[in-house]
N, C-alpha and C positions, 0 to 999 in steps of 0.2 A: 246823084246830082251834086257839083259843087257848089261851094258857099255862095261865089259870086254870083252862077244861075240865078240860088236862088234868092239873091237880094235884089237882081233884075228883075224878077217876077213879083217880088213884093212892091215891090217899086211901081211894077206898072199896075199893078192891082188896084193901087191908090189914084189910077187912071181913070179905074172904070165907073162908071156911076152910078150902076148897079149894084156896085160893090161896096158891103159895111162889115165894121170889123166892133166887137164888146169885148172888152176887160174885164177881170173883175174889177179892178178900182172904179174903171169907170162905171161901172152896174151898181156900186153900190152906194157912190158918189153922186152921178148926175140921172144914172137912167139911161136907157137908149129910146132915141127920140123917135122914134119909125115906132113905138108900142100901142097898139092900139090906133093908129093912124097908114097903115100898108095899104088896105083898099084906097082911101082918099087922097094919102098924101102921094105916094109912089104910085099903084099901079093906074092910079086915078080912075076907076070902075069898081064894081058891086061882083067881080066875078070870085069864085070859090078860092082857097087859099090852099095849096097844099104843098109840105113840108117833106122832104130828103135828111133827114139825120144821120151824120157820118159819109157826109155825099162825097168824100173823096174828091175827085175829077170832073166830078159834078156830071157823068157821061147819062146818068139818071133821069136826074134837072132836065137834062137841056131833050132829050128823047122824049121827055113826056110833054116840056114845052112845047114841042113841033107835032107833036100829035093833039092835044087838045089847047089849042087858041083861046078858046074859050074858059081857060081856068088861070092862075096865079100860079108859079113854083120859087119856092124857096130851100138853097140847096146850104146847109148847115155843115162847116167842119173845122176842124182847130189847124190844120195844114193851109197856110195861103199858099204854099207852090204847088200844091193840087189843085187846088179853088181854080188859080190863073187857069188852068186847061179848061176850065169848064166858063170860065170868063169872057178869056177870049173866042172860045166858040161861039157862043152866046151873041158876044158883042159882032163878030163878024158875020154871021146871018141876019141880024140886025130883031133877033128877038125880044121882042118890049114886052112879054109874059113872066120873066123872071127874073131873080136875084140871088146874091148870095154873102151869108154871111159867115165870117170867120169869127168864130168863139167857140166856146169848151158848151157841149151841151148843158153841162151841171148848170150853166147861166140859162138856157130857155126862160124860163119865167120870167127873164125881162125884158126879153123880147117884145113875146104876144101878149096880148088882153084877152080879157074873158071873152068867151064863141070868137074867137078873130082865126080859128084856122079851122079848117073841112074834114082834111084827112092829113095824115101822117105815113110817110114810106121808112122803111128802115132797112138797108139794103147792104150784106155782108157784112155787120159789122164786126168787133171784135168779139167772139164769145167768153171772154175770161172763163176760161175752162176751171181753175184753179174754185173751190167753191167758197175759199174766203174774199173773193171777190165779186159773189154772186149783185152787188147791190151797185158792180160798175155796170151790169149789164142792162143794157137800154132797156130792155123788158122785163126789168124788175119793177116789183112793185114801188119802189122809190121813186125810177124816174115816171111809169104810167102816174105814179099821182101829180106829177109834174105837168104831165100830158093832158090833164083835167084840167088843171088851169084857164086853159086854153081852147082843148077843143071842141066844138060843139055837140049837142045834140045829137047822137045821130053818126059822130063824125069816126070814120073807118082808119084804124092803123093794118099797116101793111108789112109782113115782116117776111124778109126773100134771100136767106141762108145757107151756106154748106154745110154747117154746125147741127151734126145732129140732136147734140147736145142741148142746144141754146131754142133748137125746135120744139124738141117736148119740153125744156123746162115752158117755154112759154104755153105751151096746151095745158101743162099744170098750172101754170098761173090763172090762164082764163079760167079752168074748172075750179078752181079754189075760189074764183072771186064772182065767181057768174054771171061772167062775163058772155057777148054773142058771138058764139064764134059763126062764122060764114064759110071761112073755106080754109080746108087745112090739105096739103098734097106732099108728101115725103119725095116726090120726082115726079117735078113739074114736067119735063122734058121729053116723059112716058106718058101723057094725060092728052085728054082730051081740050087743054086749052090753048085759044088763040087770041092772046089780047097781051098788052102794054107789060104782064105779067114774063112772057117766055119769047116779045119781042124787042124787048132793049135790053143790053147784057151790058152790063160794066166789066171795067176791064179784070176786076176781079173774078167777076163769075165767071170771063173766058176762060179767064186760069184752070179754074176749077173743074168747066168741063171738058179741057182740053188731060187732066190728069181722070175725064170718065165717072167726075165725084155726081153723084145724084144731088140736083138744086130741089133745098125745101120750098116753100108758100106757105103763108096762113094769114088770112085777115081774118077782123074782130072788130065790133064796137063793147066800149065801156059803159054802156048805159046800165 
């Protein structure tokens, strides 16, 4: 995509009303104002809150949006010319369940309040293969204590990978930290499941199984 794309896209992003963007300057300056105020101030209801990390395209977001009416989605990524694909989807079906913000995950915590989100998705993201990088990887235990911050009781991360890698490192994490694991499946695509799980594909998992890669699953709570 070129430059000028994509400063039309940023441009209209700043359009949409759904749409918010954290710095760090500004996170450690003013705060971001939507914290602890998303059920009231924005989606104005009491419904469930749940979170897209690394939502790309945001093709996640807005799939889960149209499948349960009944919940909140929040779709988290540092790219605004992705974001916008999933923006203006959003905004063109005229989905009032969702949002999305552009910032670096390492800022979440100033996002949410305490118990302010349900469940957590995490969907292809980068594995930093490399194991000096072990602690960019969203399922390190750095960022999961991050993830406590925030979410509740109870509340389900969802992690849906080609990385076989990034798969068992997180089955070692939950078994190191004893943690509940619920469901773990090395190829979802062979399984017995029919839910939100192996019915909405982002653009990258097409990729993926358009190259025949077996897609991982594994939810867990941290309690």
């Amino acid at each position: 995509m070129g430059r000028k794309n994509k400063l039309q896209r940023f441009a209209e992003n700043r359009t949409f009303k759904h749409y918010f963007q954290l710095s760090y300057e500004d996170a450690v300056s003013s705060g971001f104002p939507m914290k602890g105020k998303w059920n009231s101030s924005f989606f104005k209801n009491d419904n469930p809150i749940v979170l897209e990390l690394g939502c790309g395209k945001g093709e996640y977001s807005v799939g889960l949006a149209r499948r349960f009416p009944g919940k909140n989605f929040i779709g988290i990524d540092v790219k605004g010319a992705r974001l916008w694909r999933g923006l203006k989807s959003s905004f063109e079906e005229g989905l009032k369940n969702i949002a999305f913000v552009r910032t670096r995950i390492e800022l979440i915590e100033y996002i949410f309040d305490k118990n302010e989100v349900d469940e957590i998705w995490i969907t292809f993201p980068d594995p930093q293969i490399k194991e000096s990088r072990e602690k960019k990887r969203l399922t390190s235990p750095l960022f999961l204590n991050r993830y406590k911050t925030f979410l509740k009781k109870g509340g389900i991360v969802h992690l849906k990978t080609d990385a076989l890698l990034l798969y068992d490192y997180t089955l070692d994490i939950i078994k190191k930290n004893g943690y509940e694991l619920i469901y773990a499946n090395e190829d979802i695509y062979n399984s017995d499941l029919n839910n939100e799980v192996v019915n909405i594909q982002t653009f990258y998992e097409q990729k993926w199984l358009s190259y025949n890669t077996p897609i991982k699953y594994l939810a867990f709570k941290m309690d």
